[in-house]
C-alpha positions in Angstrom: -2.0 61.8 23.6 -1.7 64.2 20.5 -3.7 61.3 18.1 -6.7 60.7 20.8 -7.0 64.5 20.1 -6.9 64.5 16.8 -9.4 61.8 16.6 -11.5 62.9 18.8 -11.6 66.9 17.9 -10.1 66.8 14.4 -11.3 63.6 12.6 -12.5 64.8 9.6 -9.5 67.8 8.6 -7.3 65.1 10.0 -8.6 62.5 7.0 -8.4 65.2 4.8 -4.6 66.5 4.9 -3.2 62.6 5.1 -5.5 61.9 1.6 -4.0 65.3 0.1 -0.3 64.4 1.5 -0.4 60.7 0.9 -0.4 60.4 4.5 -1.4 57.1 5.9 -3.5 57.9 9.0 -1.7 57.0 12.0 -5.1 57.9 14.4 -5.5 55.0 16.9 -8.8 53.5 15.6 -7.2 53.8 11.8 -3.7 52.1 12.9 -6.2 49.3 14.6 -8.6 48.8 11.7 -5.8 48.5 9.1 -3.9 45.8 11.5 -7.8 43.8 11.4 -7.7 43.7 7.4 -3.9 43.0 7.8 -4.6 40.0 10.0 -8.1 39.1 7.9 -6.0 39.1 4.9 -3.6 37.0 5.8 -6.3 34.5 7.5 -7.5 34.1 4.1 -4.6 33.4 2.1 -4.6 29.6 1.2 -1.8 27.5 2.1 0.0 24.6 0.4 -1.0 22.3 3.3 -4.1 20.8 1.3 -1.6 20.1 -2.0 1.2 18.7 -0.7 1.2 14.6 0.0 4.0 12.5 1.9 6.7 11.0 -0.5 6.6 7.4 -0.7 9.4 6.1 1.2 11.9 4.5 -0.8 12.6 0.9 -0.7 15.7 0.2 1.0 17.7 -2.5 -0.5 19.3 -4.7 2.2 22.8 -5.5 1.0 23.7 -9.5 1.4 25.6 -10.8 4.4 25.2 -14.8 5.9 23.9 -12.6 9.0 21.2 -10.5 7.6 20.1 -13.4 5.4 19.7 -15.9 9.0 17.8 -12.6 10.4 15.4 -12.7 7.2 14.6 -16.3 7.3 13.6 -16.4 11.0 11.4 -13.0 11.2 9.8 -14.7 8.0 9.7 -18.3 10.1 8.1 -16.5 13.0 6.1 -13.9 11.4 4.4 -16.9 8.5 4.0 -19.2 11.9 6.3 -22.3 9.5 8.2 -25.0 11.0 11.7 -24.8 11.4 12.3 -27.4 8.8 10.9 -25.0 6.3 14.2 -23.7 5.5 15.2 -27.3 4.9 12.4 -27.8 2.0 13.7 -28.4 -1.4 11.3 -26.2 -2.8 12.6 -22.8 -0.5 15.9 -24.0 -1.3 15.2 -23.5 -5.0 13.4 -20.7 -4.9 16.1 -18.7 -2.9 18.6 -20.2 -5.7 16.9 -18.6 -8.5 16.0 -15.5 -6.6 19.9 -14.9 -5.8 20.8 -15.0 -9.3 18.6 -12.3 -10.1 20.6 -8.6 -11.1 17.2 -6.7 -10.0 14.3 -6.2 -7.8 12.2 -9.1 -7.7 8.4 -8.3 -8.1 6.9 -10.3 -5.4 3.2 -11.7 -6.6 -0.1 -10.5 -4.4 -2.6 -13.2 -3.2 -4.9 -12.5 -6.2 -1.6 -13.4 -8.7 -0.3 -16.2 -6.5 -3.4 -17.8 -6.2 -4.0 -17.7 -10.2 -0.6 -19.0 -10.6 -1.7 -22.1 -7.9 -5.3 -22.6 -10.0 -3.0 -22.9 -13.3 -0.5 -25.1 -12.1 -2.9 -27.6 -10.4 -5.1 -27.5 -13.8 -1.9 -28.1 -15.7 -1.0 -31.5 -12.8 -4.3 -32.4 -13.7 -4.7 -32.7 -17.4 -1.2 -34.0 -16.5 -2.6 -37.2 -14.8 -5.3 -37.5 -17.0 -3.7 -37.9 -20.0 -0.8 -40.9 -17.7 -4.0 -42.4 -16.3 -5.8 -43.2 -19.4 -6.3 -46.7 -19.8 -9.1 -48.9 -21.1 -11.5 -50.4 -18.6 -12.8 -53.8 -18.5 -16.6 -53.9 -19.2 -17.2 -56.4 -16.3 -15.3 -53.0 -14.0 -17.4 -50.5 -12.8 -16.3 -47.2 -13.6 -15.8 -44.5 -11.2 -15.5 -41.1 -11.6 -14.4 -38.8 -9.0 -15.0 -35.1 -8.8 -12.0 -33.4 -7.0 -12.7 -29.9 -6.1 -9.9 -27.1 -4.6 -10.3 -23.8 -2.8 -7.5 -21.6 -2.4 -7.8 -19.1 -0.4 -5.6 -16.1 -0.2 -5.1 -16.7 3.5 -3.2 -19.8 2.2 -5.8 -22.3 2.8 -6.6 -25.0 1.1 -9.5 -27.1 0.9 -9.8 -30.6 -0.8 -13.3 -32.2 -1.6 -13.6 -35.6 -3.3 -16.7 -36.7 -4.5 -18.0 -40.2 -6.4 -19.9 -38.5 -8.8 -21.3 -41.5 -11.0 -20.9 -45.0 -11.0 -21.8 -47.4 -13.9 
């Protein structure tokens, strides 16, 4: 062809009448070279993959219906491994009371909080029973003090120890 001729014969006059007509050289060899730096060029341009992050999905609020509310409380029976009779505890039946009156979201506690909140109350029951179990003791009695210890774990363990400590 005409531009393997050119190239090959008539390189250099070739080069020199595209730079005086602001020609852009269309020889075989050029047209490949300047598709390479096209191609390198656009290797090297940086793309948003590295700055963009996945949205949080939103929370979806499930709208209140007898239905949905049965499905809830048997995933959560099977899924928490309770009896059947948990539904029937006073204590659920209370908490799902004051739960429905709320107008918002409910924050639901992590372990670390729910176990603080168990520590507090048990303290609190304790200095409770303290202060209804103080009474004087007969001199001829022995005394007996007890030393009760509880772990909680976040796994929802819980682990009693009772110990005499010291006797008189």
């Amino acid at each position: 062809t005409l531009r393997r001729h050119l190239e090959a014969m008539h390189k250099a006059q070739y080069h020199e009448w595209a730079l005086a007509n602001s020609f852009q050289s269309k020889l075989p060899r050029d047209v490949k070279k300047s598709k390479e730096e096209e191609r390198n060029i656009r290797e090297q341009q940086q793309t948003l993959d590295a700055h963009l992050r996945e949205l949080p999905k939103p929370e979806q609020v499930v709208s209140y219906s007898d239905a949905a509310y049965r499905r809830a409380a048997i995933q959560w029976i099977a899924a928490t491994d309770q009896p059947i009779s948990a539904l029937e505890y006073p204590e659920y039946q209370k908490m799902i009371q004051i739960v429905a009156r709320a107008n918002k979201t409910v924050p639901i506690p992590d372990c670390k909080a729910s176990r603080a909140e168990i520590i507090a109350q048990f303290h609190e029951q304790m200095n409770t029973l303290k202060e209804r179990l103080k009474v004087r003791t007969l001199r001829s009695l022995p005394a007996v003090t007890m030393l009760i210890s509880v772990t909680l774990g976040c796994e929802g363990t819980c682990q009693y120890d009772c110990r005499r400590v010291a006797s008189r």
